[in-house]
C-alpha positions, -999 to 999 in steps of 0.1 A, spaced: 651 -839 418 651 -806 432 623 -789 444 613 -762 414 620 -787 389 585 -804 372 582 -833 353 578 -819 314 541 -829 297 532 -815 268 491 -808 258 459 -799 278 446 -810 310 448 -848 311 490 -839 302 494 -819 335 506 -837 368 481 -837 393 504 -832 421 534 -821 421 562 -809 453 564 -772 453 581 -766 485 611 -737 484 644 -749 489 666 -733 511 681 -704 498 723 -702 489 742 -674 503 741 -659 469 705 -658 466 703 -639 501 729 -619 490 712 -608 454 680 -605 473 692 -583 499 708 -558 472 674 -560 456 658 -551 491 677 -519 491 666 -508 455 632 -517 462 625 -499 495 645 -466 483 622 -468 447 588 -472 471 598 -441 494 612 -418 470 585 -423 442 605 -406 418 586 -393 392 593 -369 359 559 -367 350 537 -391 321 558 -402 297 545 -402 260 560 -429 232 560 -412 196 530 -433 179 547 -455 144 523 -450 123 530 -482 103 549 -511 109 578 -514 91 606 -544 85 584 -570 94 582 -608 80 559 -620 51 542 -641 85 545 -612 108 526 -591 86 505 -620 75 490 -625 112 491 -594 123 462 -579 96 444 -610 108 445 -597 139 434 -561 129 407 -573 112 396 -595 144 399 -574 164 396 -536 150 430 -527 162 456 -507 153 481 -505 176 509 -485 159 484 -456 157 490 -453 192 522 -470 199 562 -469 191 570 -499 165 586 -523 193 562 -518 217 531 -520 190 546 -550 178 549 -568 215 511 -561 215 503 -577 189 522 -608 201 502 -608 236 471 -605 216 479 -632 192 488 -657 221 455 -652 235 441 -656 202 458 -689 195 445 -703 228 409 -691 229 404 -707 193 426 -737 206 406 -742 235 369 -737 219 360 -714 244 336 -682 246 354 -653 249 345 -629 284 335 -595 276 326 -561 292 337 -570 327 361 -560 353 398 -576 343 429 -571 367 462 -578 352 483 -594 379 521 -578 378 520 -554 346 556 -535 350 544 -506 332 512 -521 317 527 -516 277 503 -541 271 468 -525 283 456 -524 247 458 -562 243 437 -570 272 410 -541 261 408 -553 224 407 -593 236 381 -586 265 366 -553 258 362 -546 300 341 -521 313 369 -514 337 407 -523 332 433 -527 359 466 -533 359 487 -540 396 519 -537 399 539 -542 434 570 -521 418 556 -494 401 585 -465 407 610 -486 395 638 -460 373 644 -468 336 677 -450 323 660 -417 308 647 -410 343 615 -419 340 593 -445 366 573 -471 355 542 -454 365 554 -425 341 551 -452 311 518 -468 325 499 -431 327 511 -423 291 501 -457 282 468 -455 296 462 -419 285 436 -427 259 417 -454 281 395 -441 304 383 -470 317 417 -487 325 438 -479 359 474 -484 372 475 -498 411 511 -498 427 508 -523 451 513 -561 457 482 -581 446 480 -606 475 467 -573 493 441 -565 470 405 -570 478 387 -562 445 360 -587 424 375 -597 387 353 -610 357 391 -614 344 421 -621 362 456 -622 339 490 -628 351 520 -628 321 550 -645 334 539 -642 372 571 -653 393 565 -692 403 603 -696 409 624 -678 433 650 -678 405 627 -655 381 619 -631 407 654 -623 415 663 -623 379 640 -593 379 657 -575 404 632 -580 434 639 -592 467 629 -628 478 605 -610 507 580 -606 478 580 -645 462 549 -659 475 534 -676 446 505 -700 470 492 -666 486 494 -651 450 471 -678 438 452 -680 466 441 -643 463 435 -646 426 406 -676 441 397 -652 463 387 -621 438 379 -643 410 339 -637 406 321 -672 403 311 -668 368 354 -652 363 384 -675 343 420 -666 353 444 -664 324 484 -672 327 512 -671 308 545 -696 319 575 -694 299 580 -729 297 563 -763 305 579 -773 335 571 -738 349 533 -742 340 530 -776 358 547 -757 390 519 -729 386 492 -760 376 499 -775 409 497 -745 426 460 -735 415 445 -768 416 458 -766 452 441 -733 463 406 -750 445 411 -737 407 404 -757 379 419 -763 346 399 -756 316 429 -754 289 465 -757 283 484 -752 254 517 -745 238 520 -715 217 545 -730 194 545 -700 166 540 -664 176 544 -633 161 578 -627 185 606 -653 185 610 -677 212 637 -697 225 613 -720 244 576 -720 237 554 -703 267 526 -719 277 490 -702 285 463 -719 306 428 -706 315 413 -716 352 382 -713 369 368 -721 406 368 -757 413 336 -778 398 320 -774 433 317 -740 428 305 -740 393 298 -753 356 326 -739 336 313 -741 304 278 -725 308 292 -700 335 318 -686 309 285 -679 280 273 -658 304 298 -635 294 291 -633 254 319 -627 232 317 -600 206 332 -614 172 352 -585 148 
């Protein structure tokens, strides 16, 4: 069995392997190849910092074309939540957050847990943070952070992605956008996220971005390290045998699992269903339940 390949579980915590070989194979000639291409990109995005100046989506309005269930969940969520999202957002990306909101929805009621609010919350690899207004109406942080390591990436109308992010973040004071990579950050977190982090060398250079940067233990291990002892970290996996990579990885740093679950029906259509876990500092450091309702949740 190769070496990025898990054995597939399905459910919460007593599901997910307790060890599992995460070593990196050696990589093909290919995979040097792709990566070295990527290296180029990379390195000529981070010293030119190309920028045309914030970019500004047109705000919807209203959601239009959607599902019976689509619209269904999403005024559930609106109501929740006292959100909406197309008041400040093109229809596509509105609709995206919405689905990030609703899979942290799903798992916070799946999971029983209290919900952190008004605390500091760094989003771990957030392109060009579309999604800032997910984590502010889910956690309602005093201070908001998203980190991304290749921030000056070009989209086709010229634009970076730290164009996007400051349009994005325009009307959120309290949020931020960091271009840098997150094992070199040094900052406390109430709230750590990570959406899709890269725990395969085969997702990272799918992405475009050179094999230099895949390092998913010293990712982990400097999520530990900024995660305040009362803090949770929240990921996203695209897949089961993904998550039980990632699992392996944080209960080998010292995290612990306090949930896992599929998200089987979301407001977006998946091919596979992602999975979302919540962690903590191991039992050693402290009681997970009563450290979390330290951080009272404010219901909508």
């Amino acid at each position: 069995m190769s070496s990025e390949t898990a054995y597939l579980t399905v459910g919460h915590e007593g599901a997910l392997p307790a060890t599992i070989d995460v070593s990196l194979p050696g990589y093909s000639i290919h995979q040097r190849l792709r990566s070295a291409y990527h290296a180029v990109r990379y390195r000529l995005a981070n010293n030119l910092r190309w920028s045309l100046g914030e970019y500004r989506e047109l705000p919807a309005g209203h959601l239009l074309d959607l599902t019976q269930e689509q619209r269904s969940r999403v005024a559930v969520l609106q109501r929740r939540y006292s959100m909406k999202f197309e008041a400040h957002l093109s229809a596509g990306t509105a609709l995206r957050t919405y689905d990030y909101l609703d899979l942290l929805d799903q798992a916070w009621t799946d999971w029983d847990l209290a919900r952190p609010s008004h605390g500091i919350v760094y989003d771990v690899g957030c392109a060009n943070f579309w999604y800032a207004r997910t984590l502010g109406a889910f956690f309602r942080p005093k201070r908001l952070v998203g980190v991304e390591v290749d921030g000056y990436r070009l989209y086709r109308n010229g634009h970076c992605r730290r164009d996007y992010a400051r349009g994005y973040l325009r009307e959120l004071p309290h949020a931020a956008f960091e271009v840098r990579d997150y094992v070199g950050v040094r900052q406390r977190a109430d709230v750590i996220t990570a959406w899709f982090p890269f725990i395969t060398s085969g997702r990272l250079l799918a992405w475009r971005l050179p094999l230099s940067l895949f390092d998913p233990e010293s990712l982990i291990r400097a999520i530990l390290s900024n995660l305040n002892p009362n803090g949770v970290f929240v990921m996203v996996n695209h897949n089961q045998a993904e998550a039980n990579i990632a699992a392996a990885l944080c209960r080998m740093v010292g995290l612990s699992n306090m949930g896992s679950t599929y998200i089987k029906r979301s407001i977006r259509s998946r091919l596979v269903a992602p999975v979302i876990s919540c962690w903590r500092r191991g039992a050693r450091h402290t009681n997970a339940r009563r450290d979390l309702r330290l951080l009272p949740s404010r219901l909508h």
